[in-house]
N, C-alpha and C positions, 0 to 999 in steps of 0.2 A: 343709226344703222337700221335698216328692214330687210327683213327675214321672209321667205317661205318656201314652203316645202311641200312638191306634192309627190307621192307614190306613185306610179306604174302610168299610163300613159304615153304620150308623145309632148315631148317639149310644147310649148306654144313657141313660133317664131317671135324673136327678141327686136327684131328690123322692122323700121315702121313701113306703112304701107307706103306706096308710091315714091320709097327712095330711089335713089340713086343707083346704075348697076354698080357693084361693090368689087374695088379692087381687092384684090388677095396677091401677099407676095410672099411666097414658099420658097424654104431652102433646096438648093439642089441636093437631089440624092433620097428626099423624103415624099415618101406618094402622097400627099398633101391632099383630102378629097375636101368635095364642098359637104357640110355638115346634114342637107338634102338627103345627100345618096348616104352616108351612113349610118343617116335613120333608118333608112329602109333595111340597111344589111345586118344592122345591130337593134335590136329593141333597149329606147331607154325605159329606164322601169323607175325610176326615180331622180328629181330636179333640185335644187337647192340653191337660191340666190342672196346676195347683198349686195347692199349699196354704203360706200364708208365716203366719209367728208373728206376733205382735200389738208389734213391737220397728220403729224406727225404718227399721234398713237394710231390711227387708221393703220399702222403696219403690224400693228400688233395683231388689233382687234379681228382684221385679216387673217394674220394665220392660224387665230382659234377658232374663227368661220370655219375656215376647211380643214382643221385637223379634229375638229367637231364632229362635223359633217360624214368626212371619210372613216373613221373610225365607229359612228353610226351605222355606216354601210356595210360595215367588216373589211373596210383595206386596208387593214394596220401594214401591209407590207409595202403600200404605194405611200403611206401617210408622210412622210421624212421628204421623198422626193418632192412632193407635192407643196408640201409648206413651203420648202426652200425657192419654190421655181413661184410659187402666188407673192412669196415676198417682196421677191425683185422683182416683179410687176407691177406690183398695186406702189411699190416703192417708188417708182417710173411715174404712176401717173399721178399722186398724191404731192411726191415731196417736188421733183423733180418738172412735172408739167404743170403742174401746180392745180389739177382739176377733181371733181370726185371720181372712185373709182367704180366701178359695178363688177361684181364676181359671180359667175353660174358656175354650177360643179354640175354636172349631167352625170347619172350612174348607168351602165350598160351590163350584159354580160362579160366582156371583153375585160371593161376595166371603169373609166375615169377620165372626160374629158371637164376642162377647164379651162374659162371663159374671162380674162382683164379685159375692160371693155374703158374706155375714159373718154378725155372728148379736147382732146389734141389732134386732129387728126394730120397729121404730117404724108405728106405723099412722095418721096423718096423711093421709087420703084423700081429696081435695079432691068436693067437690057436682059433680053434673053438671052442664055447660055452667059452672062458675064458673071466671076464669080462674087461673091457677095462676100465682104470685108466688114466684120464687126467691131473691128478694133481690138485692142490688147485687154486681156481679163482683169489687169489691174485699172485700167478707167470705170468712172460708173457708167459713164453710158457704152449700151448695147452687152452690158454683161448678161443681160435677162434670157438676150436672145441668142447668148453663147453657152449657157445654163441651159435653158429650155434643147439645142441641138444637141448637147450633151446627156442630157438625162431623161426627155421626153421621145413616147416610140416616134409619135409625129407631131407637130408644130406650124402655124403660121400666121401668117397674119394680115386682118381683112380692114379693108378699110368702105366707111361714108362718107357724107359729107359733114358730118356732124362730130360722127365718133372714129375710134383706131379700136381694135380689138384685137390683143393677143393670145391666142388658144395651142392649149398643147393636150395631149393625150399619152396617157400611162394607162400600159395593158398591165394587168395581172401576170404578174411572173411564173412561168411554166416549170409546171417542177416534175422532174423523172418519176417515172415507175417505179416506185420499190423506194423512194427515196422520202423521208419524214417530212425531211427542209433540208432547202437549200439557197445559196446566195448568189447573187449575179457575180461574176469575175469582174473584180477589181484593183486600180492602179496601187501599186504598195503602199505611197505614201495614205493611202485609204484606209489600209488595214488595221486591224484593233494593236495598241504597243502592248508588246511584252520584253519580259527581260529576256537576254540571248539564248538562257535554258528555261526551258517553263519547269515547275516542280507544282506536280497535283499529290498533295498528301493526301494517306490514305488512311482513313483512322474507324478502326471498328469499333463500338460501344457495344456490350450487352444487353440482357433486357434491365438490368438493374441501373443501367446510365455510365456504367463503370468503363475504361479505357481494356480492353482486350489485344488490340494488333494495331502497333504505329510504326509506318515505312521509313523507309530513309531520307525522302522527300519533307517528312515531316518533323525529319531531327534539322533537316537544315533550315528550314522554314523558321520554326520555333527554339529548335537550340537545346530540346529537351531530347534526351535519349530513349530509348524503348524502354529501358531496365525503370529510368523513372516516372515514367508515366504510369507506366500498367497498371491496373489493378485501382489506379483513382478515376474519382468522376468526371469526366468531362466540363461539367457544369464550374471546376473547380478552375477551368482554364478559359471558359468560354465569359466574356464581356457581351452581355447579350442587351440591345438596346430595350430601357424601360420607360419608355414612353407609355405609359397607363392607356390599358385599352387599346393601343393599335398593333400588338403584335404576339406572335404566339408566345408564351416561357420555350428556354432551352430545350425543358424536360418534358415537357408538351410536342416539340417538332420530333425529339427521338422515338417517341412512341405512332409518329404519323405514317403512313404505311410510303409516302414522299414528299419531300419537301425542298426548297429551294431558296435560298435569299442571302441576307448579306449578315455578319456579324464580326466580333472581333476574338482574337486568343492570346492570351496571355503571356508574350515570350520568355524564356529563361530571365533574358536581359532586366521585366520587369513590365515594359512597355508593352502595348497594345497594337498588335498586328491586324492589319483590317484583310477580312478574309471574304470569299465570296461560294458559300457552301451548296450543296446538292447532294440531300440524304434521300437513303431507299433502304426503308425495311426488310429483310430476306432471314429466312429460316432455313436452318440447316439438315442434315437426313435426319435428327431424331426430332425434329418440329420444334428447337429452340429458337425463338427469335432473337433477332440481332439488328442493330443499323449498323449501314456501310456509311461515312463520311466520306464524299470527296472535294478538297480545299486548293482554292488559289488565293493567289493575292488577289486583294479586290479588284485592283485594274487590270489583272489577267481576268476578267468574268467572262467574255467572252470564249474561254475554252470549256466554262461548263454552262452558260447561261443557255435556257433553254428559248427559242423565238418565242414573241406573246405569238397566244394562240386566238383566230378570228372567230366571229360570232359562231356558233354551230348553226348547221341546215335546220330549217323547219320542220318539224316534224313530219311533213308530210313525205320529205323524202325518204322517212326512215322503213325500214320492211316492212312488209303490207304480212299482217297476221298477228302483229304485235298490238297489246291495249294500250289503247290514246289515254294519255291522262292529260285533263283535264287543263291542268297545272303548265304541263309538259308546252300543251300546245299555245297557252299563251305567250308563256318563258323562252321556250325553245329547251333541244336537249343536246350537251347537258346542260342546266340551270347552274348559275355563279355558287362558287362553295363560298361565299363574302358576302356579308349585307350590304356591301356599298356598292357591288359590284350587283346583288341583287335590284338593287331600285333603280339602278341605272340601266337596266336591260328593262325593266318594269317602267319607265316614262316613255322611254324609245319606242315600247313596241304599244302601249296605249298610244303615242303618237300619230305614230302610223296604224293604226287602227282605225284613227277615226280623221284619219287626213288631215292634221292637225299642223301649226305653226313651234306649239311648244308645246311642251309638258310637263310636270312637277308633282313630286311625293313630298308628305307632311307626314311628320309620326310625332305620335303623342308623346310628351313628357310624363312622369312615372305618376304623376297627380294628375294628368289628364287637364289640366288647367288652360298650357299652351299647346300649340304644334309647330314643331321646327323643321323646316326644311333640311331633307338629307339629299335632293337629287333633282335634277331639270336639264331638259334639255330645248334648246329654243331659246335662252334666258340668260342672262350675266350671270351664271352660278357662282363664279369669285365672288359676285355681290349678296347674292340670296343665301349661299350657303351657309345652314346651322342660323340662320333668323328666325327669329320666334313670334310668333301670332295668339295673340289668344282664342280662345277657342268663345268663351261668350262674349265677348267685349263687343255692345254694338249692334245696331239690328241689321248687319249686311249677312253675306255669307259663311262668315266663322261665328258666328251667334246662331247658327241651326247646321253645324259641323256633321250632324249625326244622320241627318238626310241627303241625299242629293239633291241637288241644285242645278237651274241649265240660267247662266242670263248671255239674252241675246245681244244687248251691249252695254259695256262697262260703263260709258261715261255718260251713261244716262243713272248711274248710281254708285257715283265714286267712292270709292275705298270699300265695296265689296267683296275685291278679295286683294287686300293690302299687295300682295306679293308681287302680282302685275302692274304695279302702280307704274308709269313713266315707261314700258315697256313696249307702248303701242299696240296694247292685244284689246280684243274690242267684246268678241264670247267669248265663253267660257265653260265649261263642265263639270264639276265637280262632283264623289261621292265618296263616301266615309268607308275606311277598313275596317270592318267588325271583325272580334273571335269573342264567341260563346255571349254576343251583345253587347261587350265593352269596345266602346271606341277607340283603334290603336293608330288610326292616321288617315289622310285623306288624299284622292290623286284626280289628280285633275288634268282637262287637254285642253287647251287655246288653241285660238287664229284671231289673226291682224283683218279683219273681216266681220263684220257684224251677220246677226243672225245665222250663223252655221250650223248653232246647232238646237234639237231638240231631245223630247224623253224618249226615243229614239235612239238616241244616241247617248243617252245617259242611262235606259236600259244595259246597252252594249258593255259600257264600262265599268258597271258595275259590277254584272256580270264577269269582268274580268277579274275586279277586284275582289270579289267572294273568293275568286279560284286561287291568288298569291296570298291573299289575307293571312291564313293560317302560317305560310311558309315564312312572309314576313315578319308576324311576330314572333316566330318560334327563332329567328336568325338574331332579331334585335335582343330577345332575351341574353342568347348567350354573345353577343357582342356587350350586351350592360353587363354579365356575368362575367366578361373576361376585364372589361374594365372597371369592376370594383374589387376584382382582385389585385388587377394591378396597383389601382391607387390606394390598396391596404400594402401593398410592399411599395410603393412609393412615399407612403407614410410614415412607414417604421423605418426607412431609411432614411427619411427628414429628420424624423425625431432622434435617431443617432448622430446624424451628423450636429444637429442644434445642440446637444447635450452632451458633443464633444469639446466643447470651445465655452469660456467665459469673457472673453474678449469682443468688442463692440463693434466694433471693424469689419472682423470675420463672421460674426453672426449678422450683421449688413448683407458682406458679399456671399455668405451661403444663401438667403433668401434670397437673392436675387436669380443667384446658377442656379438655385430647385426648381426658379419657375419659367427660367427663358434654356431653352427652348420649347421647355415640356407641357406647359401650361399656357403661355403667351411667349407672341414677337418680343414684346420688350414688357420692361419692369423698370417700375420706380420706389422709392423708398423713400414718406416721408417721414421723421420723428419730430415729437415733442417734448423737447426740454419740461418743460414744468407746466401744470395748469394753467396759466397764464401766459405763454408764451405763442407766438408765431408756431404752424407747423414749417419745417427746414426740411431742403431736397437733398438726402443725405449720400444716396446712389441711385444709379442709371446703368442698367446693363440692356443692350441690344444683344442679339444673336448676329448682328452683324456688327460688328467692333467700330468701323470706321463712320458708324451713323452717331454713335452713344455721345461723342461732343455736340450734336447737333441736338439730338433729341432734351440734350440738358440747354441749351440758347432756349428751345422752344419750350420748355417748361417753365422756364424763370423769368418769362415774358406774359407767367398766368398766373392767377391769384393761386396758393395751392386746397384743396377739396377741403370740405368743412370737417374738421373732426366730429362724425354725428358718431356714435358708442352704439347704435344700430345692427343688427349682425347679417350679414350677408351681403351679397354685392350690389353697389349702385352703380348706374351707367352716371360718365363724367364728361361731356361733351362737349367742354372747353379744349383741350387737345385738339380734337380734330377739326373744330370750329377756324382755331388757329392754323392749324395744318393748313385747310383752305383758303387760307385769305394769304398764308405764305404761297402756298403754290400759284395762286391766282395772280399777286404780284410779280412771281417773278416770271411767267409766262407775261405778261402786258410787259415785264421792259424786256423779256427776249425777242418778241416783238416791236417793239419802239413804241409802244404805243402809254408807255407812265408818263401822264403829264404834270404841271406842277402840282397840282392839288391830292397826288398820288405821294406816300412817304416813301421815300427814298433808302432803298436798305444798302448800305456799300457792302460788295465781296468782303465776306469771309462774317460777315455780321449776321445773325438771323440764321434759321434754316434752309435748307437746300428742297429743289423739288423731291427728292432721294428721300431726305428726313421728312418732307409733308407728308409723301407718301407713306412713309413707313409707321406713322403715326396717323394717318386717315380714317382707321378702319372703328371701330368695338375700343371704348376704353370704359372699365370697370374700375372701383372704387372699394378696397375691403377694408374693414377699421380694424388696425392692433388694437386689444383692450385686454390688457393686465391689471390683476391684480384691481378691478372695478375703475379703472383709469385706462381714458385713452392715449396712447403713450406713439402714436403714429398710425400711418395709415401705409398700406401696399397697395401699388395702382397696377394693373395689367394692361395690356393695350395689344392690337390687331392692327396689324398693316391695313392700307385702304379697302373697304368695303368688305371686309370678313368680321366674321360672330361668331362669338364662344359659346359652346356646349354648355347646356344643363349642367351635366355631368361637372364639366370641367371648372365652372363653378363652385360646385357643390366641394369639390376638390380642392380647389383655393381655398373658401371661405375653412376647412379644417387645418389645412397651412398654415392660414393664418393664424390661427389659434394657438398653434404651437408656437413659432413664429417670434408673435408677443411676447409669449413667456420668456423665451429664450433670451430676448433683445433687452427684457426689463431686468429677469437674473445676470445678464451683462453688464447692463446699469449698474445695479447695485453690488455685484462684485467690483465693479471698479471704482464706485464710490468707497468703501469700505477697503480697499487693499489701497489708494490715494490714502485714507486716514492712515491706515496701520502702518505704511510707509512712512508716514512722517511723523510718526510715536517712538517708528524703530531708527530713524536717523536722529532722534532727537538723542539719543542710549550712544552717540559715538561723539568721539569729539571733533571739532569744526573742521579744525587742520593741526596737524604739525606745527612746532615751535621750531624757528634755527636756534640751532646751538652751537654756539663759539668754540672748534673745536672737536666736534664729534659730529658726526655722520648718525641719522636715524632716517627708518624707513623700515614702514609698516605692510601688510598684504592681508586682509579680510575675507575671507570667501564663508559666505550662509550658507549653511543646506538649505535644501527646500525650494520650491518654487515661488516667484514672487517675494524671499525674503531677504530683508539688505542686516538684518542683526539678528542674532541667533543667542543663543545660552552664552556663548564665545563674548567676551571684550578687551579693548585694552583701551590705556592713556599716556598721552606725556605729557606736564604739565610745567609751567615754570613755580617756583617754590619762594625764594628770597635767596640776594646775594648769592647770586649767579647760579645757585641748588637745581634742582630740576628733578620732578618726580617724574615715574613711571613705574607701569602695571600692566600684567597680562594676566586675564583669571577664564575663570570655566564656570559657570551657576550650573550646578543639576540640574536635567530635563529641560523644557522647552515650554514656548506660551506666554502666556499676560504674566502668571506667575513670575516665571523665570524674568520676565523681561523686566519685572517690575524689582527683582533682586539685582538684577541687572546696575540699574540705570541708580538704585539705593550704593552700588557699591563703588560705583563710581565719581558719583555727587559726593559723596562721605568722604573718599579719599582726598581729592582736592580740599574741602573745606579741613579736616582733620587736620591733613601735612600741611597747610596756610599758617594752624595753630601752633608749628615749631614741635609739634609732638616727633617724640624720634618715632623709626619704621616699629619697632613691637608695639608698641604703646598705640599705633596708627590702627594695626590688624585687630589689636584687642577691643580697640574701641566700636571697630566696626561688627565683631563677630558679638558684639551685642546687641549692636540695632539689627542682625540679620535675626537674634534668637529673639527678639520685642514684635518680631512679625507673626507670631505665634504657628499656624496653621498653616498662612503662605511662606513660610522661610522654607529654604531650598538650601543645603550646603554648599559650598564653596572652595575653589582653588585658587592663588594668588600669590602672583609672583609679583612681591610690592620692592620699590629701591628708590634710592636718592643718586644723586649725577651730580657728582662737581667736578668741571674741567681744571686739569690745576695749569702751571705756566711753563713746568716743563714741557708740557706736551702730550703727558696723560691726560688720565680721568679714574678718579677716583667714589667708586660703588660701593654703599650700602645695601644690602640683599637681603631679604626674608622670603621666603620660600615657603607658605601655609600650604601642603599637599599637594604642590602644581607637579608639573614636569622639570627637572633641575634644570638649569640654565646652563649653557654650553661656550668656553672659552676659547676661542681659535687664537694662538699664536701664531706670529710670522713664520717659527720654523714648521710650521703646520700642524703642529701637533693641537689634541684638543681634551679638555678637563670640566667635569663639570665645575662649577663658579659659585654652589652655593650647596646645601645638607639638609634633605629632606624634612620638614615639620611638618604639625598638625593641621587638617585644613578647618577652615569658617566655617561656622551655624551647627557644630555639632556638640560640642562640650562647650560648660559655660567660662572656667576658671582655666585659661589659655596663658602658658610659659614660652612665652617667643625669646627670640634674642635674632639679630640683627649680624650680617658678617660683613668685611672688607674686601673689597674686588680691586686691582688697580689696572686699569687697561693700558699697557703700555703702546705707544705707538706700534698701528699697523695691527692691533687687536682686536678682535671680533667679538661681541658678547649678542647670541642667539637665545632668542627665547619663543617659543612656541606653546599653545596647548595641545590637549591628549590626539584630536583632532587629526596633528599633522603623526604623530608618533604610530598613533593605533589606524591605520590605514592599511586595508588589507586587499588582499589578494588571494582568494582561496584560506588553506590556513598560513600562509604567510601572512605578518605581522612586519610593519618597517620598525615599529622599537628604537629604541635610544641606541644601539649601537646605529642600525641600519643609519640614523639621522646625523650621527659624528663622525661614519665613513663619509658620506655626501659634504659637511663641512669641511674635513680633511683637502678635499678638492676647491675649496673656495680664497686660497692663500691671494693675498694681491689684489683681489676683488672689494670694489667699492660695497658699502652697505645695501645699497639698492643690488646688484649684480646677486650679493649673497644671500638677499629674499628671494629672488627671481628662480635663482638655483634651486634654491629648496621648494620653492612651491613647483616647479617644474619636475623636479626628483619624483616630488611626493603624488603629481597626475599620474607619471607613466607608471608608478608603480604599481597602479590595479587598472582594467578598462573601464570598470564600472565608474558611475558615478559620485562622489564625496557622500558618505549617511550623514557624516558628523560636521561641525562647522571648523574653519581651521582660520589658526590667527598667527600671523608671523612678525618677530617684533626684532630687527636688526640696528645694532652698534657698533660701529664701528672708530675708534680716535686715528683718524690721517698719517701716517709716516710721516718722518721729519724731512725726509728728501724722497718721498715718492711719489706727494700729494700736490 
């Protein structure tokens, strides 16, 4: 595409000499004049042309020409019609006629005439007075020319023998006297949606940020009432986007004398309501300051959204008596309150200063090393913006940064000033921003034109530049100033959320949401198993979801980045290498044109033009390195032809750092709770025994997080001639200790009762090997017993009872006894008198046994207690052994909300009815 651009004058006529007389065929009803006569009656004062290829994106590239272009000129209000009416043109001659398109924008007082010009030329020239039929709006053709009669003042269209040229013209919209803004009258289906009743809540803050007066509109809205909001902060409700560096804090706009934008509030429900606000400062008779809030839903903005407002007049219009500054008269007044908004009026108007094709601002990085583009106009800025150049690298033009510079053509000294590379610009201008002698950036003006310019003209610009220099770095200061604050609370908010989680997974997907969208388009995540190992593509997050399968095809089609333990970011230009040669093939087969020797990618394999694109741009490379090992890498990545910030680096590379740690304390917590897991399932027994006879059924629950065995255990075990032991105990306190009393007192019984030792003689023997542990013995509970089924139909219990909880007998007529008589418990005296009692469970009998766990479970100072646990078995008559666990651990949840402190074990027997089972 070629560009240029000239200021004030008279068009050059665009029709070669000695054409053809040129038909023109105009709509009825529109004074249609030849573009002669309203040169003479309008002055153009400024021209802007292109030329785009006969290829698909040309519809794009189109309407950034002229919504470029027109909003250069100050017609944000024609810019929307304008775009829409150049797209279905240049769409006409590009896709549709299949030729190149040429575009002229002509700027007047009036308004804005615009020039499709292609080289179809069809001559279809309707009879006079006959009316002219463009067919129905849903066909593509002639919808251009049914758009253009709809929304342009006038329209039509000339024809040679060569080319077709369709032009239309948009005046500037007339606005009343007395009136701020105002909008054309439009068809309803046009109008902005809102819900049947609009509600603009009205919410007043003080000066301290605190909630003072919230309307009715705003209890329905949010669901909060007045009574409870008052008196709190706003900030406490408000979900304010933290995007580091590009936006004010909450409590920053409340103190701004107005303010306007979008954010979110908090509703009752929980949820985040996206709101679209417009605050204004005002103080009341005794001079206290206040802000008023007024809120809609965000897709109601429209009832507070104020119109953009256009360039201001030059100074020159402003009252004569007033001092010119200097500043003023470059800038215009008022000057943007935004740096970005600053340098973007600061290329424009260097532009057109020096009649220029483009223009472009560099500001120096905080080391002055590189300079990165913040602003151009003339130029693929999608592509340039936030690219960095060095500042000595090389004897062209950024290796004497610090002087001005005039070359009269580029390509007699390539790569002089990188940025123009491939852009067609031939001179150039450039001179450096000083304040107080330090270099803070440099601005420069082109033309597609050799020799244009001299030190003449680079006097001129510097001169401009001396007068923005100050204002410039004083705006960049506090835009790094607002964005190192930001990224110190976007910091301590990473490092909260990393340090909430020990889990590997989620400490994955939080690195990835920290840094998409806020930092980069997309994020990858590679880790390293062990030194030795491959790095592995562990997640892929896009900010656009339906890309993230795509963008992993395209990653794992690439070697992945070297683990270098280097600190800071490396650019990794295998992505986007890949990107292109995907996007490249699948333009040649959407075209027909992959021949054999082309690889053949079948649907649904490989990346999409979507994911090349989205992976085109800037990919960065930061190393995790914990603990002096690299343990993974975090890759960032930019959509096509965009670059990341200094800054924004600088901001990763501290992410990352946290990051690592986070991912590797993940690690190692889950190495170590995998071992302790399998230490603490080793302390339980495999499974359950059948028993001929009797119904058993166990229910375990750990306190604690992550733990499957606690102080709590039991066993059943088989014994000899049909015998059958079982145990339910309690070890004091918790830990290695306990677990290690644990697993001693369970080993010991089995091997013990194998010995034919009876149940006292079992306990005694064990509450010796607990007192031989000297230092780590821990006391003990233990409800120890032998089981023999007999052939009537019972079963016949052995019980000893070392200081447990007594064991609980449910008969069929429901009634219920304890089964055995409190004794002494394990590991505390050395010389132990047990004895041993007889239980006989007659059919359709229960024998419960629980520890303290399920008994002592509380509620406030309610206590469930041994009664509370023999009413709840009272209720269990007829119920299988499994049913009669279930009950009880269900009893014993509802009866507090909290959660379990203590572990609880439930150990259910049951001998079958003779005619019920």
């Amino acid at each position: 595409m070629t560009t240029g651009l000239i200021p004030g004058g008279q068009p050059p006529d665009p029709r070669p000499t000695g054409a053809l007389p040129q038909q023109r065929r105009e709509p009825a009803g529109h004074a249609a004049q030849h573009v002669e006569n309203r040169s003479r009656s309008s002055v153009i004062t400024a021209r802007a042309a292109a030329s785009f290829e006969p290829v698909g994106r040309s519809v794009a590239s189109a309407r950034s020409f002229v919504r470029d272009t027109l909003q250069g000129w100050g017609f944000a209000d024609i810019v929307d019609d304008a775009v829409v009416l150049t797209s279905e043109l240049v769409t006409n001659a590009v896709v549709h006629a299949g030729t190149s398109a040429d575009v002229l924008c002509l700027r007047s007082d009036e308004g804005v005439r615009i020039e499709v010009a292609d080289r179809y030329p069809e001559r279809e020239i309707p009879l006079q007075g006959t009316a002219v039929n463009m067919g129905s709006p849903d066909r593509e053709g002639g919808r251009g020319l049914q758009l253009c009669a709809a929304l342009a003042g006038r329209w039509g269209v000339e024809y040679i023998p060569t080319h077709k040229t369709v032009w239309f013209q948009l005046d500037l919209p007339a606005r009343a006297v007395g009136t701020r803004a105002a909008g054309p009258a439009l068809p309803s289906e046009l109008l902005p949606l809102a819900d049947s009743r609009v509600r603009v809540a009205v919410v007043q803050v003080d000066r301290t940020g605190h909630i003072a007066a919230w309307n009715e509109d705003a209890e329905d809205l949010f669901g909060y009432s007045a009574e409870q909001v008052t008196g709190k902060p706003l900030t406490d409700l408000a979900a304010w986007p933290h995007t580091p560096g590009t936006s004010t804090g909450i409590a920053e706009a409340l103190r701004l004398s107005r303010w306007e934008g979008s954010y979110g509030i908090r509703a009752s429900t929980g949820r985040v309501t996206p709101v679209y606000a417009s605050h204004l400062r005002v103080r009341d008779t005794a001079g206290e300051p206040s802000t008023v809030c007024l809120l809609v839903r965000d897709h109601e903005r429209a009832v507070l959204q104020t119109p953009l407002r256009g360039p201001a007049s030059d100074s020159s219009t402003r009252s004569e008596g007033q001092n010119t500054d200097p500043f003023e008269v470059f800038i215009g007044y008022p000057a943007p309150d935004d740096l970005d908004g600053l340098l973007q009026r600061t290329v424009e108007r260097a532009r057109d200063m020096l009649d220029g094709d483009s223009a472009f601002l560099l500001l120096a990085t905080d080391d002055e090393t590189e300079l990165e583009v913040r602003a151009s106009t003339g130029l693929p800025s999608a592509r340039q913006r936030f690219a960095r150049v060095p500042v000595e690298a090389g004897p062209g033009r950024y290796g004497s940064a610090r002087m001005p510079a005039v070359h009269d053509d580029l390509t007699a000294v390539p790569g002089a000033v990188p940025l123009l590379n491939g852009t067609g610009m031939r001179s150039v201008v450039t001179v450096p921003l000083k304040v107080e002698g330090r270099l803070t950036g440099s601005l420069g003006v082109a033309a597609e034109a050799p020799g244009r310019y001299s030190n003449e003209e680079a006097l001129r610009l510097q001169f401009a530049a001396d007068r923005i220099a100050l204002a410039v770095e004083s705006a960049r200061l506090g835009e790094l100033e607002r964005l190192r604050r930001g990224s110190l609370n976007f910091l301590v908010e990473a490092s909260d959320l990393l340090a909430g989680t020990l889990d590997r997974d989620q400490t994955l997907a939080l690195m990835a949401q920290m840094t998409v969208p806020t930092l980069a388009t997309w994020c990858a995540v590679y880790t390293i198993a062990h030194q030795a190992s491959e790095p592995y593509l562990s997640y892929v997050l896009h900010e656009d979801e339906e890309l993230i399968d795509g963008i992993k095809s395209l990653l794992s089609k690439i070697a992945p980045p070297d683990p270098v333990p280097t600190p800071g970011a490396r650019v990794w230009s295998a992505p986007g290498e890949m990107a292109h040669q995907a996007a490249l093939r699948s333009s040649m087969r959407s075209l027909g044109l992959s021949g054999s020797q082309t690889r053949q990618v079948t649907p649904g394999i490989g990346p999409t033009l979507a994911t090349a694109s989205a992976v085109g741009g800037e990919t960065v490379v930061l190393p995790l390195v914990a603990r002096n090992r690299v343990i993974g890498m975090l890759t960032l990545g930019k959509p096509t032809d965009e670059h990341f910030r200094q800054e924004i680096l600088e901001l990763a590379e501290d992410l990352s750092r946290r990051a690592a740690l986070a991912l590797d304390n993940a690690r190692l917590y889950s190495e170590r709770t995998a071992i302790s897991q399998s230490l603490q399932r080793s302390l339980l027994p495999p499974e359950l025994p059948e028993i001929d006879g009797v119904e058993v059924e166990v229910i375990y629950r750990a306190a604690g997080e992550g733990n499957e065995v606690g102080g709590d255990f039991y066993d059943v075990f088989p014994i000899r001639d049909g015998a059958y032991g079982f145990a339910i105990g309690d070890v004091c306190g918790t830990g290695p200790n306990a677990a290690a009393v644990t697993g001693l007192a369970r080993h010991a019984l089995r091997l013990l009762a194998r010995e034919g030792l009876t149940g006292p003689t079992v306990l005694e023997r064990l509450n010796s090997a607990i007192l031989d542990e000297g230092a780590r013995s821990r006391f003990l509970t233990l409800l120890y017993g032998e089981m023999r089924p007999q052939e009537d139909g019972s079963a016949e219990l052995k019980v000893v009872c070392a200081g447990h909880p007594l064991p609980l007998r449910l008969r069929q007529d429901g009634t219920v006894e304890p089964a055995a008589e409190p004794q002494p418990l394990l590991g505390v005296i050395e010389d132990l008198e047990l004895y041993e009692q007889t239980v006989t469970l007659d059919p359709g009998d229960v024998l419960l046994c629980v520890t303290d766990g399920v008994t002592e479970r509380r509620e406030g100072a309610r206590m469930l207690g041994d009664d509370g646990l023999a009413d709840v078995l009272t209720t269990c008559t007829g119920l299988t052994a499994g049913a009669v666990a279930a009950r009880i651990m269900r009893a014993v949840e509802r009866f507090a909300s909290d959660a379990p402190s203590d572990d609880m074990a439930i150990l259910a027997m049951r001998v079958p009815g003779l005619h019920q089972d």
